[in-house]
VMD Tcl script that draws the C-alpha trace (Angstrom):
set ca {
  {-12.81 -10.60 9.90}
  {-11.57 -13.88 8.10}
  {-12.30 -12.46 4.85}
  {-10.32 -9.29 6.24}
  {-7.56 -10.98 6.76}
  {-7.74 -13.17 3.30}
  {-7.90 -9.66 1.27}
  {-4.85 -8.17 3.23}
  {-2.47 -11.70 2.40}
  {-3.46 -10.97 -1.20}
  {-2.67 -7.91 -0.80}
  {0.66 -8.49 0.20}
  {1.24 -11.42 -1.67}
  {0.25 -9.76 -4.91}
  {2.75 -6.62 -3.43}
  {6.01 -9.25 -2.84}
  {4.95 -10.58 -6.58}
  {5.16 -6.33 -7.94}
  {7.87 -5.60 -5.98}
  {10.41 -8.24 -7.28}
  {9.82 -8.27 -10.67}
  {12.00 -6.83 -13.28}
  {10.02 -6.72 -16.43}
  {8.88 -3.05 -18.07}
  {6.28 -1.64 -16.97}
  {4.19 1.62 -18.63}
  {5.62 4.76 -17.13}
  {3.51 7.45 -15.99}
  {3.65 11.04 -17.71}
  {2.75 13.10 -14.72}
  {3.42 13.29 -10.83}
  {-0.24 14.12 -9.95}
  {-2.68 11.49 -10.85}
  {-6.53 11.28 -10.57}
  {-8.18 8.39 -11.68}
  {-11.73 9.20 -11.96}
  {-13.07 7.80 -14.87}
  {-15.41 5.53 -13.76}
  {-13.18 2.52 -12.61}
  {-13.41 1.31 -8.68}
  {-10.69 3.29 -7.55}
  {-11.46 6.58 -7.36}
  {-8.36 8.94 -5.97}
  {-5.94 11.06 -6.20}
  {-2.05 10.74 -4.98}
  {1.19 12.20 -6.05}
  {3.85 9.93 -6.73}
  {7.13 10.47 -8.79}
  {6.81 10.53 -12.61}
  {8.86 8.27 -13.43}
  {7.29 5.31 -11.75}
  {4.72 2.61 -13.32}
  {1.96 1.76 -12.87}
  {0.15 -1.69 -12.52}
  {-3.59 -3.10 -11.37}
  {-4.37 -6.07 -9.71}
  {-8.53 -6.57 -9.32}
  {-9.68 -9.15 -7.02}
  {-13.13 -10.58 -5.74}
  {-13.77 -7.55 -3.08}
  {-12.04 -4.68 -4.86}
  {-9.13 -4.02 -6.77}
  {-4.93 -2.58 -6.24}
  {-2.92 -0.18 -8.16}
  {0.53 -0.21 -8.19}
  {3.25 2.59 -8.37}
  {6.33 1.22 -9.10}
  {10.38 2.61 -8.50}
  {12.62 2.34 -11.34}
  {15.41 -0.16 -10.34}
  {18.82 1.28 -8.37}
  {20.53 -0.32 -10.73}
  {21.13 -4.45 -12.51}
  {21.80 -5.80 -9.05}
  {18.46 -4.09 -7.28}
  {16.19 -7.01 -6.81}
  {13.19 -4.87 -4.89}
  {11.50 -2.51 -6.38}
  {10.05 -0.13 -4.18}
  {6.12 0.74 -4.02}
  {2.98 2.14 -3.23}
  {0.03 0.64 -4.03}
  {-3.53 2.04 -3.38}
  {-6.33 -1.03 -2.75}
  {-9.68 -0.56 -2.14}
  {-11.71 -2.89 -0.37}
  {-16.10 -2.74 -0.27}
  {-17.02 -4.33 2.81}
  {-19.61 -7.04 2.99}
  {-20.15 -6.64 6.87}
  {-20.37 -3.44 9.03}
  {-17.23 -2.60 10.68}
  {-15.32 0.31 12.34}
  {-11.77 1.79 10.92}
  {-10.43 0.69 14.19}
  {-11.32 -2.89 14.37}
  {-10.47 -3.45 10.34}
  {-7.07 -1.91 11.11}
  {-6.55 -4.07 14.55}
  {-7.29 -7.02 12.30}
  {-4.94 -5.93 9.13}
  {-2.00 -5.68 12.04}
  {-3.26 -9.12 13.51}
  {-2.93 -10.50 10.25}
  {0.59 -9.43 9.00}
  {1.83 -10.81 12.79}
  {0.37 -14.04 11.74}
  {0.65 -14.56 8.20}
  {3.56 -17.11 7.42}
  {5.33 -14.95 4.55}
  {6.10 -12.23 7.46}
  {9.07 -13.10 9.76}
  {9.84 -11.29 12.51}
  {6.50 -8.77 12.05}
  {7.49 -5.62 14.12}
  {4.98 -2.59 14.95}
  {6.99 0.42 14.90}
  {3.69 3.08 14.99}
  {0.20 3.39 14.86}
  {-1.54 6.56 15.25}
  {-5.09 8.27 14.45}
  {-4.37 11.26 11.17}
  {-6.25 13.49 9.24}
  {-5.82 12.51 5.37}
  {-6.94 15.70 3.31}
  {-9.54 16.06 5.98}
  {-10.73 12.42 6.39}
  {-10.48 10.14 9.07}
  {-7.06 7.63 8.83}
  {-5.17 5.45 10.83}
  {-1.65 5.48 10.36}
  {0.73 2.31 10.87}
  {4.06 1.71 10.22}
  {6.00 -1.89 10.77}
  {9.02 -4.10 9.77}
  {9.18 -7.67 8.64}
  {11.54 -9.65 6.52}
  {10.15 -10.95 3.18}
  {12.47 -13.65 1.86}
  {15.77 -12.20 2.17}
  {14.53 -8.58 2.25}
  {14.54 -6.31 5.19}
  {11.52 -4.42 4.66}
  {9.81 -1.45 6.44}
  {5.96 -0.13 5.30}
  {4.61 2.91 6.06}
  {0.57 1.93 5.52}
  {-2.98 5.11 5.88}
  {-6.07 3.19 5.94}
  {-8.83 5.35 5.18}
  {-12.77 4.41 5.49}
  {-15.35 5.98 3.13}
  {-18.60 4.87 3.05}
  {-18.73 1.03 2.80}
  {-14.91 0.76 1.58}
  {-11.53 0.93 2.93}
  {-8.80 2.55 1.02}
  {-5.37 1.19 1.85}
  {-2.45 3.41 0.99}
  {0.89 1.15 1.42}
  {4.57 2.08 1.19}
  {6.99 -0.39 0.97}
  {11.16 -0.28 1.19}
  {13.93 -1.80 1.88}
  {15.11 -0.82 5.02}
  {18.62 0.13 4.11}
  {16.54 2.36 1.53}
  {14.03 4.00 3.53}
  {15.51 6.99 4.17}
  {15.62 7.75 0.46}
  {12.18 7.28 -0.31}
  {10.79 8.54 3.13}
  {10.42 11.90 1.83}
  {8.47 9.94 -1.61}
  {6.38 8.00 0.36}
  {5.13 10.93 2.71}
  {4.31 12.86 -0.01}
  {2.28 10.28 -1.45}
  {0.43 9.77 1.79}
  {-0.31 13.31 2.47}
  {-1.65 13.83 -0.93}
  {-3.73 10.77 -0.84}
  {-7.42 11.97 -1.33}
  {-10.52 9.98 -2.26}
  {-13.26 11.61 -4.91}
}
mol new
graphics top color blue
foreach p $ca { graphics top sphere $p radius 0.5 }
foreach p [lrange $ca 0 end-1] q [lrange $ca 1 end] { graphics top cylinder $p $q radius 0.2 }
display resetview
């Protein structure tokens, strides 16, 4: 469960890193996007065309990011969804991973004010997920994240959204899309 908890602060730190930056990124062509060519990550999810993409690999697995354009030169968050994969070294349920991915984010040090706002059992294109969704401040960002954690044989696939909260309601509609259409090869 330590090393649980160690891939999920990555995760998030390597998300608050994504998320703030202004630099170019590559823009993707389409809105439907499979990546099946023989990399770690094998899915498909819809997200808006004009967003970029980005990968982060780590020890245990690897994250790729979708990326908003910027509101405009005084936007300083960027909002996301990123996609990680994890391959479990230990046998575990979906349940107690996602008990200790929420135990985590109330403890980790980067998260003030952590607030559960759901968590409920969903069918993902016919697979097994948990849904979660929770608030927290990051730096001087109010953020909420919408999060699917789906199991498939020895991995967990983490489908994140992340806002600002003033901004949610814009990209709700983005971000459920995204989840819905989530489906692992």
């Amino acid at each position: 469960m330590k090393k649980i908890f160690l891939v999920l602060t990555v995760v998030l730190l390597i998300f608050s890193c994504v998320s703030c930056k202004k630099e170019e990124r590559e823009i993707l062509d389409n809105v439907n996007i499979e990546f099946t060519d023989g990399d770690s990550l094998d899915f498909e999810i819809s997200v808006p065309e004009d967003w970029a993409i980005d990968n982060t690999t780590f020890e245990n697995g690897e994250i790729r990011h979708y990326t908003a354009p910027l509101d405009d030169t005084k936007d300083a968050f960027a909002e996301t969804v990123n996609v990680a994969c994890e391959e479990l070294g230990e046998k575990t349920t979906l349940e107690k991973y996602v008990d200790a991915a929420i135990n985590g984010y109330k403890t980790q040090s980067t998260q003030d004010d952590f607030k559960l706002l759901s968590r409920e059992e969903v069918k993902i294109n016919g697979q097994d997920a948990v849904k979660i969704s929770f608030s927290y401040t990051l730096r001087s960002f109010k953020i909420v994240n919408d999060q699917i954690f789906v199991m498939k044989d020895n991995s967990v696939y983490n489908v994140f959204c992340t806002s600002e909260e003033e901004k949610y309601d814009k990209y709700a509609e983005i971000f459920e899309k995204a989840l819905e259409s989530f489906k692992i090869n």
